[in-house]
MARKEBA-862383 format. One record per residue: residue in three letters; z, y, x of N, C-alpha, C, O in turn. Coordinates in pm, whole numbers, plus 50000, padded with zeros to 5 digits. Layout:
! MARKEBA-862383
ALAZYXZYXZYXZYX/...
This chain:
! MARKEBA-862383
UNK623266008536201622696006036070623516012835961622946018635868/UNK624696012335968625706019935850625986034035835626606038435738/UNK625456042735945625436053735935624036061135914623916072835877/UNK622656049035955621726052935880621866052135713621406060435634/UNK622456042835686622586036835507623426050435523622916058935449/UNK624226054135573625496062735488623996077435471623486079235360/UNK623626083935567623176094235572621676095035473621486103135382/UNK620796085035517619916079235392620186080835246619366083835160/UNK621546078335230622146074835092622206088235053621526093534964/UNK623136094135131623536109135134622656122635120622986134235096/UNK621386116535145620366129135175619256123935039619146133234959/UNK618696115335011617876110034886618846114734755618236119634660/UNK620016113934746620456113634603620996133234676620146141434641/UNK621896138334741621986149934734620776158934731621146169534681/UNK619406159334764618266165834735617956163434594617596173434532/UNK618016151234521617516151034430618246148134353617966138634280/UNK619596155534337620046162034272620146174334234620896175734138/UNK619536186634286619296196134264618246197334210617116193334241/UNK618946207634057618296206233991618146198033831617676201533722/UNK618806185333884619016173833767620066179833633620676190533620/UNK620006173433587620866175233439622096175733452622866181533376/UNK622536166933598623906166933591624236176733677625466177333669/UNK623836185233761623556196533839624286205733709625456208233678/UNK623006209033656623166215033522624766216633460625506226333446/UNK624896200933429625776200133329627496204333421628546207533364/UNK627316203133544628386208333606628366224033609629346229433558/UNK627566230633653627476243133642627906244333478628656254033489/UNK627916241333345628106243033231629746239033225630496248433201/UNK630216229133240631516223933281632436235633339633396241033285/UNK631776238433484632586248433520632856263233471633846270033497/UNK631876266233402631496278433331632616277533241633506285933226/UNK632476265133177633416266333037635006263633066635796270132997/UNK635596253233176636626248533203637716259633280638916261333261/UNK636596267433388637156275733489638196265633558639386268533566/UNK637616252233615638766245433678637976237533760637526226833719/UNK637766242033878636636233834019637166217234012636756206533967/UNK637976221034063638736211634141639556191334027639926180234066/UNK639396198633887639466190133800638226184133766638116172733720/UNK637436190833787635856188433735635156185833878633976182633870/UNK635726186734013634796176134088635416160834093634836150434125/UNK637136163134042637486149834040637376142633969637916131633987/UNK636576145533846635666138333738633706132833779632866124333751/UNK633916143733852632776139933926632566130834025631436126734052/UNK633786126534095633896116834214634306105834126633786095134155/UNK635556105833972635466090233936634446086033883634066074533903/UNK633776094833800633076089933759631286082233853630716071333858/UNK631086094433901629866085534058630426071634114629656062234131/UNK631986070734147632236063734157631756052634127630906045834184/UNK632436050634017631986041333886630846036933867630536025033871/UNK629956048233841628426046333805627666037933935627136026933951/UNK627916048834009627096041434159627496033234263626886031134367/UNK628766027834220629516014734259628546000634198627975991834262/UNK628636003334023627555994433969626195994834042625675984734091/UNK625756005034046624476006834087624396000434226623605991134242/UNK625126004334325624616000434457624985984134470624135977734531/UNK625955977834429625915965034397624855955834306624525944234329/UNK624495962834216623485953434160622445957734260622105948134329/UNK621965966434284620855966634437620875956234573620015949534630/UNK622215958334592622745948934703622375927334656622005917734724/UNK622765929234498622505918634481621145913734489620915902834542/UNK619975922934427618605921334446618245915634512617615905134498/UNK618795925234673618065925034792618635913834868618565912734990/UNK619405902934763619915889434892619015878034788618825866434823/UNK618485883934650617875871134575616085876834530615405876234427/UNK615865881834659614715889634619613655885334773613965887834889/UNK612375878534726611575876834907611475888334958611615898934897/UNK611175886635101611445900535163609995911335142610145923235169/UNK609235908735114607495910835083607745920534940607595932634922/UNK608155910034854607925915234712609555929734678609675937934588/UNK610415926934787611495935734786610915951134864611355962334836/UNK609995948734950609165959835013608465966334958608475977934915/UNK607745957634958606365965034803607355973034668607135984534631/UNK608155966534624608765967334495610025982834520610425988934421/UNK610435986534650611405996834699610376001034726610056006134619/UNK609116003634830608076015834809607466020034691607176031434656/UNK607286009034630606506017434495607756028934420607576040834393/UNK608936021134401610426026634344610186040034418609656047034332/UNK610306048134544610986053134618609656064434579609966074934523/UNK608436062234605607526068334556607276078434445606916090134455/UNK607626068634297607716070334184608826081934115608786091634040/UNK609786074134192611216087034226610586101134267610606110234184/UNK610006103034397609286112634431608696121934315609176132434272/UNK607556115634277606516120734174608076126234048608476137534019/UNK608456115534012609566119233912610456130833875610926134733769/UNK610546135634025611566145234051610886157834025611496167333975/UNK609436158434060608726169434061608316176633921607586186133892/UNK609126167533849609386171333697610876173833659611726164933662/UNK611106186833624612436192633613613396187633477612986190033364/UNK614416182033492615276178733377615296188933251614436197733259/UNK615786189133182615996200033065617316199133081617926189933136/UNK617896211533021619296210932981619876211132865619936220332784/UNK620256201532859620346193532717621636201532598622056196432494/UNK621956212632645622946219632558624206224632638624846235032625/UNK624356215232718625576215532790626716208732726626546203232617/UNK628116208632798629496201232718629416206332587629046217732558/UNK629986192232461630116194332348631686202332326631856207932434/UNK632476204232268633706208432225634806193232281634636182232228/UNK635436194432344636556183332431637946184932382638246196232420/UNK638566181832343640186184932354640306173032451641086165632391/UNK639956166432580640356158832640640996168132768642046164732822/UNK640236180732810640686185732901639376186932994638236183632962/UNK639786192533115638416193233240637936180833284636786176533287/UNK638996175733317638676156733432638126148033321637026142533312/UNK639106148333246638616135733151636916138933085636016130433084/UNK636826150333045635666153932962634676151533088633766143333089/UNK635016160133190633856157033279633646144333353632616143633420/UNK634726130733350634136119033406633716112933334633166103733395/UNK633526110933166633256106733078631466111333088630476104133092/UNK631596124633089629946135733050629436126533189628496118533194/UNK630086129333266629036121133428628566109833417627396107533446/UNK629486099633367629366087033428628576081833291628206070133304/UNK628166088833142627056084233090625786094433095624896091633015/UNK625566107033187624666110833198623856109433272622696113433271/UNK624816099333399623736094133501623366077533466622736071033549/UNK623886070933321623526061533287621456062033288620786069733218/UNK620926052233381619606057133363618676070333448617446071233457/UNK619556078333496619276089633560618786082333662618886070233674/UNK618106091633752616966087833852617856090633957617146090034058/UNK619016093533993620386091534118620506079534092620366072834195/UNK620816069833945621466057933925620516052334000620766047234109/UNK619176052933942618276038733972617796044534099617086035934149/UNK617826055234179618006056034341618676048434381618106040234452/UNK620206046334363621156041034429621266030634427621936024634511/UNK620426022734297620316006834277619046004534430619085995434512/UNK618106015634423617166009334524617446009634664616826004134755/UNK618456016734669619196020834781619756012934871619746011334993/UNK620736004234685621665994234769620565981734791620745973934885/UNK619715980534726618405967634756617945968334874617805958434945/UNK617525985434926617265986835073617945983035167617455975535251/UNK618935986335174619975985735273621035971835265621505965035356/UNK621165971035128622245953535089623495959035165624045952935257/UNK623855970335121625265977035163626415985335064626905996535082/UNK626605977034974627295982134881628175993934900628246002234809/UNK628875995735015630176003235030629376015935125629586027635095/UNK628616013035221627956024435233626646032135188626166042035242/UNK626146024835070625326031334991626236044234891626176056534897/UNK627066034934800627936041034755629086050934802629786056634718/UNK629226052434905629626063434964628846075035004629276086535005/UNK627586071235038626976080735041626286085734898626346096234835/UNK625826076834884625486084334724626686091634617626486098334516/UNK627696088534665628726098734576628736110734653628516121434596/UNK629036110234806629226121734887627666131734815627816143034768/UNK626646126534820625176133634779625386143334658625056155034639/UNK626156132934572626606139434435627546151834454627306162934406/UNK628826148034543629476158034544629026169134584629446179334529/UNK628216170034673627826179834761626616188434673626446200534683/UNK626086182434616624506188534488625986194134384626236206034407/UNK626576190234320627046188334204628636202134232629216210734164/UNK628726195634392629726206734423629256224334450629896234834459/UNK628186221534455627436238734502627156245334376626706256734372/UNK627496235734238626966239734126628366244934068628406256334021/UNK629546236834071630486243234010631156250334102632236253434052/UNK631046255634239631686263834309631126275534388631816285034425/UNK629386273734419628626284834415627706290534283627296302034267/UNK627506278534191626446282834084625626292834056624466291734094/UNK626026304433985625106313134033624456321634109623526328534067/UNK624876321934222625076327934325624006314434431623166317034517/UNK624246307034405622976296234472621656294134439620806289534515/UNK621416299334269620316293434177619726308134226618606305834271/UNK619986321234235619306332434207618386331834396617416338334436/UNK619126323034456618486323734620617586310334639616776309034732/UNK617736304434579616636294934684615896290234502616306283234409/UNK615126295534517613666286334362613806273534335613246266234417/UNK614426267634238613826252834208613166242434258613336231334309/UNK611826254534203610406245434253610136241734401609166235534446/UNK611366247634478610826246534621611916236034694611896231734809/UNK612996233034572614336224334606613396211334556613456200734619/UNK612506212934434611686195534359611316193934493611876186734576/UNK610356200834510609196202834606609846190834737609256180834777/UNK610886194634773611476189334906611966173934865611736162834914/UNK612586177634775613506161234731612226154734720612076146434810/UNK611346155534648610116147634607609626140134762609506128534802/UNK609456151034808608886150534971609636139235012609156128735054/UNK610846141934998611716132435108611696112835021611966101735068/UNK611216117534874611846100634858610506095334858610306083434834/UNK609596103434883607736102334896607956098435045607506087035057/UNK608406102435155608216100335275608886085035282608046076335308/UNK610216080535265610956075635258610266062735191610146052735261/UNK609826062435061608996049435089607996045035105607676034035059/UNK607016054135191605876051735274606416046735420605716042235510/UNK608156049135421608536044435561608776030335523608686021035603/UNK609076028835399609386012635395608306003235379608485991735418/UNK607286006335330606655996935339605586001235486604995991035521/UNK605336009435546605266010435732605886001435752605445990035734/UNK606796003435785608005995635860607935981035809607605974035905/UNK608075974935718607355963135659606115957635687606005946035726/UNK604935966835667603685961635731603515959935859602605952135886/UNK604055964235946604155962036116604865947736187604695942236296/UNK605875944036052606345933236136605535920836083605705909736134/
């Protein structure tokens, strides 16, 4: 069960993150900082952080939630996500002017740009699915790192090879498949 939650976690939020704002906003980060390695470790406290909250209040849901209305309520979620994704973020300007430095500026820029972001409220449905705080949240940061890491260490060199529309296209697919499996899997028993 924990290595489905870990890989689940890992594959919903790293697909559909490509692409997102914070995708974006790392590729802008790194552009401007020229410092990988400070700016993914702003990227890991801050996911941290964010999707620590997130997968715990999910986890909490899914122990004060009937099991019917938690099914229905994570397929429709998981669905909606889908459709959601298939609409591309904007990029909102990129980093403002920082004298904080690379880490600080960038765990600060992360951890309120995914306030609300459709990774956060993945990972809340995530942890509701699964009621696994520590391996939701591990995987959903690993997802991050890995989307977020191809942006500040391959960036352009990744965007000019594989189209967008064909990265929505897939993530959509997968959180579209994903909760037509939950409520399957629900209606059978």
């Amino acid at each position: 069960m924990w290595v489905r939650t870990l890989v689940s976690s890992f594959g919903l939020v790293a697909a559909s993150e490509m692409g997102d704002k914070t995708q974006l906003l790392a590729f802008a980060l790194a552009t401007r900082f020229k410092k990988p390695w400070a700016i993914m470790g702003g990227i890991l406290t801050a996911t941290l952080l964010n999707h620590g909250l997130a997968s715990w209040g999910g986890a909490w849901v899914s122990a004060h939630t009937p099991e019917l209305v938690l099914r229905i309520g994570l397929s429709l979620t998981f669905i909606g996500f889908g459709i959601w994704i298939l609409f591309p973020d904007k990029d909102e300007g990129g980093p403002k002017e920082s004298r904080w430095g690379a880490y600080a500026t960038t765990t600060v820029a992360f951890f309120l740009a995914e306030m609300g972001d459709k990774t956060q409220l993945a990972t809340i449905a995530l942890g509701a699915r699964f009621g696994s705080f520590w391996m939701v949240t591990l995987g959903t940061t690993l997802g991050m790192l890995f989307s977020d890491g191809l942006a500040v260490l391959l960036g352009e060199k990744f965007a000019e090879k594989i189209p967008m529309i064909w990265v929505r296209r897939f993530s959509a697919g997968l959180f579209i498949l994903f909760g037509i499996m939950i409520f399957w899997k629900g209606a059978r028993m």
